[in-house]
C-alpha positions as CSV (number, residue, x, y, z in Angstrom):
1,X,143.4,-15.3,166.0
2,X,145.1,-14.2,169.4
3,X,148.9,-14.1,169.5
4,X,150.8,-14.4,172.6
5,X,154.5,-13.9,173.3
6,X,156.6,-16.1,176.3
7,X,159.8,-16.7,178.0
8,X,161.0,-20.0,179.1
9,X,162.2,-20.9,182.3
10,X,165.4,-20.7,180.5
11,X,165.1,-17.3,179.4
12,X,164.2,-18.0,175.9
13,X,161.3,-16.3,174.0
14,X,158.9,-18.1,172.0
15,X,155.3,-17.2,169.7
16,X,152.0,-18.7,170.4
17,X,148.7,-19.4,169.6
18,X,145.8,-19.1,172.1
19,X,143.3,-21.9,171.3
20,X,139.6,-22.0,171.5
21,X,139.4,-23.7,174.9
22,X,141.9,-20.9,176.3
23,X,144.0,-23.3,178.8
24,X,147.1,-23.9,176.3
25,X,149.1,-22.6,174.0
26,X,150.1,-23.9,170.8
27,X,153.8,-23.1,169.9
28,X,154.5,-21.3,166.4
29,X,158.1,-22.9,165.6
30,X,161.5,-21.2,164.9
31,X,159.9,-17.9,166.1
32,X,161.3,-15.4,169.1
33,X,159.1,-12.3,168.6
34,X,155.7,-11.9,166.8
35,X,157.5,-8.8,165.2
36,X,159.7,-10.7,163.4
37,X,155.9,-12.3,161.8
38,X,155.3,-8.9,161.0
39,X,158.1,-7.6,159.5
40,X,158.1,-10.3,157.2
41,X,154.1,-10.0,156.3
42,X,155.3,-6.5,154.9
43,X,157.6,-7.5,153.2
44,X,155.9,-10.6,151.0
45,X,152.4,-9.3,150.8
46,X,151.5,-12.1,153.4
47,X,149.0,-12.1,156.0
48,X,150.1,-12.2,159.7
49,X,147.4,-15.0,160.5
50,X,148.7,-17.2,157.3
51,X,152.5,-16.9,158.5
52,X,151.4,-18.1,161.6
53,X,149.0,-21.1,160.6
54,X,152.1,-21.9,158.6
55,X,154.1,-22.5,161.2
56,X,152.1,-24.1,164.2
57,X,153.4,-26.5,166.3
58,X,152.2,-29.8,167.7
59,X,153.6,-28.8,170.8
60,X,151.3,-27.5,173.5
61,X,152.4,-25.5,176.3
62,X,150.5,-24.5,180.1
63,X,148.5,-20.9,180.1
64,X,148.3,-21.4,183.9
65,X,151.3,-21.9,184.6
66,X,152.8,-19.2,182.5
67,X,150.5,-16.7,184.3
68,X,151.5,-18.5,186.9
69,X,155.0,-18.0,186.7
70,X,154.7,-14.8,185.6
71,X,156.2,-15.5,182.0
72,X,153.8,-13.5,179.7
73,X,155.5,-10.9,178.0
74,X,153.7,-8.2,176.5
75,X,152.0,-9.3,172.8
76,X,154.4,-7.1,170.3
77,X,158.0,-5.3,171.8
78,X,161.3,-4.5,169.8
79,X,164.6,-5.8,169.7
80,X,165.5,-2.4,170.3
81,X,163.1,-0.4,172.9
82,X,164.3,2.6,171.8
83,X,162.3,1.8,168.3
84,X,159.0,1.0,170.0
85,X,156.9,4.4,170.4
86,X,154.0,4.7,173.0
87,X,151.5,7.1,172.3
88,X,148.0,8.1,172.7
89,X,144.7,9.8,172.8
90,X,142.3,11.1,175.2
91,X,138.4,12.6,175.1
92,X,138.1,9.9,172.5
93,X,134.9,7.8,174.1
94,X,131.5,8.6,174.7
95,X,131.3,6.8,177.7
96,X,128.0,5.1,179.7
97,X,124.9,6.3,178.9
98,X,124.7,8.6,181.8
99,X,127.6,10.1,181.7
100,X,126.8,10.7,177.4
101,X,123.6,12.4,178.9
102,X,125.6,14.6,181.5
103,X,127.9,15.6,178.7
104,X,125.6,16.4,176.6
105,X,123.9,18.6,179.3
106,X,126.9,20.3,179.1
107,X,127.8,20.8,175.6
108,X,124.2,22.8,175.5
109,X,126.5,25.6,176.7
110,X,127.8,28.4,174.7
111,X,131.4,27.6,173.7
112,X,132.9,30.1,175.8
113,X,131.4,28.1,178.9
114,X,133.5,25.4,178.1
115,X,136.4,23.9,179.2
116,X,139.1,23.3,177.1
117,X,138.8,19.4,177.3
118,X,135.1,19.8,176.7
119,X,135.8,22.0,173.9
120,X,138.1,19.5,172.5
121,X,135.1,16.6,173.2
122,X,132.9,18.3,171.4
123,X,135.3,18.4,168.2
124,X,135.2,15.1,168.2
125,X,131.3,14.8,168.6
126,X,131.2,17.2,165.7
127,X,134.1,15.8,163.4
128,X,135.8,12.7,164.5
129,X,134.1,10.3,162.4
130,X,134.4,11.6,158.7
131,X,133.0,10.2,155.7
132,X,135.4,7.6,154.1
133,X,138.3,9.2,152.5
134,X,138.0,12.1,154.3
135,X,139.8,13.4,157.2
136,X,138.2,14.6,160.5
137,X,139.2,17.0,163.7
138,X,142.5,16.0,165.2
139,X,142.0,14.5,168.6
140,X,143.8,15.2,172.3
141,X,147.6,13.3,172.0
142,X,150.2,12.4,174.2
143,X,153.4,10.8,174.4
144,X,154.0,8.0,176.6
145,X,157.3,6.6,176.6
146,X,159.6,4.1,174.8
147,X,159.5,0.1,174.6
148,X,160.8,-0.1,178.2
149,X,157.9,1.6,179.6
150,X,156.0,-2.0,178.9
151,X,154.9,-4.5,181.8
152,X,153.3,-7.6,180.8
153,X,150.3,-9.4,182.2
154,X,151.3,-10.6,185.8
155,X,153.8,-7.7,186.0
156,X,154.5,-5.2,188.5
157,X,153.4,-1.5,187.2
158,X,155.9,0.6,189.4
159,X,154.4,4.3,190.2
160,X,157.7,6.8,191.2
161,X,158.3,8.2,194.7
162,X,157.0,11.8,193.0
163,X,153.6,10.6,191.9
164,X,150.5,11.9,193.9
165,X,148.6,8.6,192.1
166,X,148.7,5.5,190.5
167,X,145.4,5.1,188.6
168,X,144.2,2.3,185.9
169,X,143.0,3.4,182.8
170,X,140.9,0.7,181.1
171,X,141.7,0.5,177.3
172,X,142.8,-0.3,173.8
173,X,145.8,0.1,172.1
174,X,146.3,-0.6,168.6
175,X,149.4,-2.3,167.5
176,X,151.6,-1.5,164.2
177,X,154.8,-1.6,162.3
178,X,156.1,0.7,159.6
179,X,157.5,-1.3,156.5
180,X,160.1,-0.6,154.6
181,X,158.0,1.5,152.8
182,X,157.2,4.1,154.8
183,X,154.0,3.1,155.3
184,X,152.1,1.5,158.8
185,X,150.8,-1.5,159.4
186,X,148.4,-2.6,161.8
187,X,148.8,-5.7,163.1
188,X,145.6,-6.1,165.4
189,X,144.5,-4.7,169.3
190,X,145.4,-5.7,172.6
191,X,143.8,-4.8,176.0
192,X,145.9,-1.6,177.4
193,X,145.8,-0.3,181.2
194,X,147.4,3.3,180.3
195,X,148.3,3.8,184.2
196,X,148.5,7.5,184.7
197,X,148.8,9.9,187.9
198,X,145.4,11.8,188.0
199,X,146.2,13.8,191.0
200,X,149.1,15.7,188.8
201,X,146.7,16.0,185.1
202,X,143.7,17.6,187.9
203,X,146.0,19.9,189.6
204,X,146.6,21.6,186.0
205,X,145.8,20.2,182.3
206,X,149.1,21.5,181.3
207,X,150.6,19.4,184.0
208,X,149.0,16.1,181.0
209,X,152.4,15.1,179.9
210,X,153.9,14.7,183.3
211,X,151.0,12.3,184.2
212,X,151.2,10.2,181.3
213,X,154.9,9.5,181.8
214,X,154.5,6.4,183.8
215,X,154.5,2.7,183.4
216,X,152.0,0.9,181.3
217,X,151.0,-3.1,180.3
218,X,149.5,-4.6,177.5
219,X,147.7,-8.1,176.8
220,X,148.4,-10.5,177.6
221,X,147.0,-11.7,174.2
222,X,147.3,-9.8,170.6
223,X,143.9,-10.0,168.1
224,X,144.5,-9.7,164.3
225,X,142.0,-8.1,162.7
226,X,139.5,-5.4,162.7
227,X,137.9,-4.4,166.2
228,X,134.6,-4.7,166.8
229,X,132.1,-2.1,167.0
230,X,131.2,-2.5,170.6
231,X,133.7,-3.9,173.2
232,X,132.3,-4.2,176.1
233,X,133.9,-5.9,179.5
234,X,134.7,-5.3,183.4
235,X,136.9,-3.3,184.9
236,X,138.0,-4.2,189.0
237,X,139.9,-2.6,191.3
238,X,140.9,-5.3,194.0
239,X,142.9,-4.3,197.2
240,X,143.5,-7.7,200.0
241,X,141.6,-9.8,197.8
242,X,138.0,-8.0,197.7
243,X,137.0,-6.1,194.5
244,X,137.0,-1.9,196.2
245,X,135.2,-0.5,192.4
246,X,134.4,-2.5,189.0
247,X,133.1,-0.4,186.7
248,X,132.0,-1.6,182.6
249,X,134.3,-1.3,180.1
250,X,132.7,0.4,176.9
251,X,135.0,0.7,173.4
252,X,135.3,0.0,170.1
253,X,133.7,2.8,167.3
254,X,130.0,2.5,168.7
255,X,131.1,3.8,172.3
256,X,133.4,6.6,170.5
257,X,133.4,10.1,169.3
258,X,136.1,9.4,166.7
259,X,136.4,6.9,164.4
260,X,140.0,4.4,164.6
261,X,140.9,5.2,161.2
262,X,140.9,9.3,162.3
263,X,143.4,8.4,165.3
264,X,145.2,6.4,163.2
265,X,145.3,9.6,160.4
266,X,146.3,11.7,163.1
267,X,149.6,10.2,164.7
268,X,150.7,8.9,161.1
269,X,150.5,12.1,159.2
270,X,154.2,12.9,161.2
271,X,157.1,11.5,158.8
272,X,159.0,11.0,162.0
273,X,156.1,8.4,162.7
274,X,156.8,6.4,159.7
275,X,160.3,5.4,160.4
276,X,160.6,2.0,158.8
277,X,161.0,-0.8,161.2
278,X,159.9,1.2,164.1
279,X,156.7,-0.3,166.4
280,X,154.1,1.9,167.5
281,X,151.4,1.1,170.2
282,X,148.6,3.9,170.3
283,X,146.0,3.9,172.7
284,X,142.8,5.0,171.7
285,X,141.2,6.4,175.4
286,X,139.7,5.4,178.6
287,X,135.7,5.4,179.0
288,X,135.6,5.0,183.0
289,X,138.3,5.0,185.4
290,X,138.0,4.9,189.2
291,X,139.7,7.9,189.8
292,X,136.5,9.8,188.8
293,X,134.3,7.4,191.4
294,X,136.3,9.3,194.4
295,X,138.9,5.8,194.6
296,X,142.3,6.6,195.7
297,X,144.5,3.3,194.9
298,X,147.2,1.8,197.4
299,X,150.3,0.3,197.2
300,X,149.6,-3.6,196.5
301,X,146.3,-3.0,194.7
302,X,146.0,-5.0,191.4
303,X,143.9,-3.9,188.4
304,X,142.1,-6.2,186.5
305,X,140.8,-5.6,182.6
306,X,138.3,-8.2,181.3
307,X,136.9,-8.3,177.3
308,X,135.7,-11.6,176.4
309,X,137.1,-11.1,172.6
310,X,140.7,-10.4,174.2
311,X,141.2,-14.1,175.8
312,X,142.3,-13.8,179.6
313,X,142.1,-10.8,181.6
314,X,144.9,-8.4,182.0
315,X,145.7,-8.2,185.3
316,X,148.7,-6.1,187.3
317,X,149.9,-5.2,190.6
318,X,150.4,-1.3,192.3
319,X,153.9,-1.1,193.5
320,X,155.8,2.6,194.6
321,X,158.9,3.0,194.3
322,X,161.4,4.1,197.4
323,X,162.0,8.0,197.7
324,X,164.4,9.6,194.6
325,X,166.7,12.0,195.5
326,X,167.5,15.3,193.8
327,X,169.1,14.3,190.0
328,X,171.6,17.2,189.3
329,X,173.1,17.6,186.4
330,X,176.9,17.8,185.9
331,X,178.4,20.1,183.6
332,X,181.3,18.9,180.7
């Protein structure tokens, strides 16, 4: 089942179900957010999918048009931004099969030869996918922003005046909730571009957290359940209409070095992670980006993210924003 949140042309917010033929909607009745849905399958015992076949509607509403419009919101927020944490992790996927070989060519290398992102790929070849019950190497983590970092499908993803680069960053993310208990919830996985500057993060690693502080988008479309080994789909830059790069798509656990249940270890062992009623959207790594094929993006370039299993693609447009002048602090 894929979930998809709305507004109205009247500024409401609705729930809905994308059917099998993917050209309408079906409505999920008396329901503004899908984390409302999930907030309440924590709290009865429920099953997400079960409170939504519950409430379906009859009434069918336009995909087109929405996309059209521009009314696809991303597929989980909170009422509150402030309670919806973006995070995520990198050197987590193993990438096409020539770029596994290259890396491996490199890994032959005595450890001190290594980079400290190789270094860090290689624990994760070595110990990011544990036995069952046991817990593996930490991965690479980062912080991405708050709630109002997210853009939906259709949706302008703004890069600052300061940046040196707007790049795409073809993912997953996986979507949760923390109960009342303490405890987190996955609700499913939506497709993720994790826009970044790569100019700033090649200039100096240290200079990561600055790069990931940008914009990011999610869906348009939310799927319950377990991810599939092997997700594979396209990636495409387009600039005036003409695809510039496309490049595959490879995730799920078959195309990674660690396994999701490891990530997921890894950013939920911190209490201050498990703060009931909070939303978390984790992204779980890029396998290709253009960047590394030598493509510098322009303003008015749109990204486009296609995965079969995810419903429609999740497309967005490049936009910079005008110059920003000096922010100085006053003193009290």
């Amino acid at each position: 089942m894929r979930l998809i949140q709305f507004e109205t042309h009247d500024g409401d917010r609705r729930v809905a179900v994308s059917d099998g033929a993917n050209n309408y909607l079906r409505v999920v009745s008396s329901t503004q957010r899908i984390y409302e849905l999930a907030v309440e399958a924590t709290r009865t015992g429920v099953s997400l999918e079960t409170l939504v076949l519950d409430r379906i509607e009859d009434q069918r509403v336009s995909y087109e048009q929405l996309l059209a419009d521009q009314l696809i919101l991303p597929p989980i927020d909170h009422p509150d931004p402030a309670h919806c944490l973006v995070t995520g992790t990198g050197l987590s996927h193993l990438g096409s099969a020539q770029a596994r070989n290259e890396m491996h060519t490199k890994l032959k290398g005595a450890d001190a030869n290594l980079t400290d992102s190789m270094k860090m790929f290689k624990l994760g070849l070595d110990g990011g996918k544990p036995e069952s019950g046991e817990i593996g190497v930490q991965p690479e983590w980062f912080w991405k922003g708050d709630g109002s970092t997210l853009v939906g499908c259709g949706r302008t993803l703004t890069s600052p005046s300061f940046a040196k680069d707007g790049g795409e960053e073809a993912e997953l993310a996986g979507i949760y909730v923390i109960g009342d208990n303490g405890k987190p919830y996955r609700l499913g996985f939506a497709l993720a571009n994790e826009f970044s500057d790569h100019v700033i993060e090649k200039q100096n690693y240290l200079y990561l957290a600055h790069s990931k502080l940008r914009p990011c988008s999610l869906g348009p479309e939310l799927r319950l359940g377990p991810l599939p080994d092997s997700v594979t789909g396209t990636i495409r830059v387009r600039r005036n209409n003409q695809i510039i790069w496309d490049g595959e798509m490879l995730s799920g656990e078959e195309n990674m070095s660690h396994s999701i249940a490891n990530l997921e270890h890894h950013h939920f062992k911190y209490r201050l992670f498990c703060r009931p009623g909070d939303v978390h959207i984790h992204f779980f790594g890029a396998g290709v980006i253009s960047f590394a094929n030598d493509i510098k993006t322009e303003d008015g370039d749109w990204f486009e993210i296609e995965v079969p299993e995810f419903g429609r693609p999740l497309q967005n447009q490049l936009r910079t924003e005008e110059h920003n002048p000096l922010v100085t602090v006053r003193p009290l």
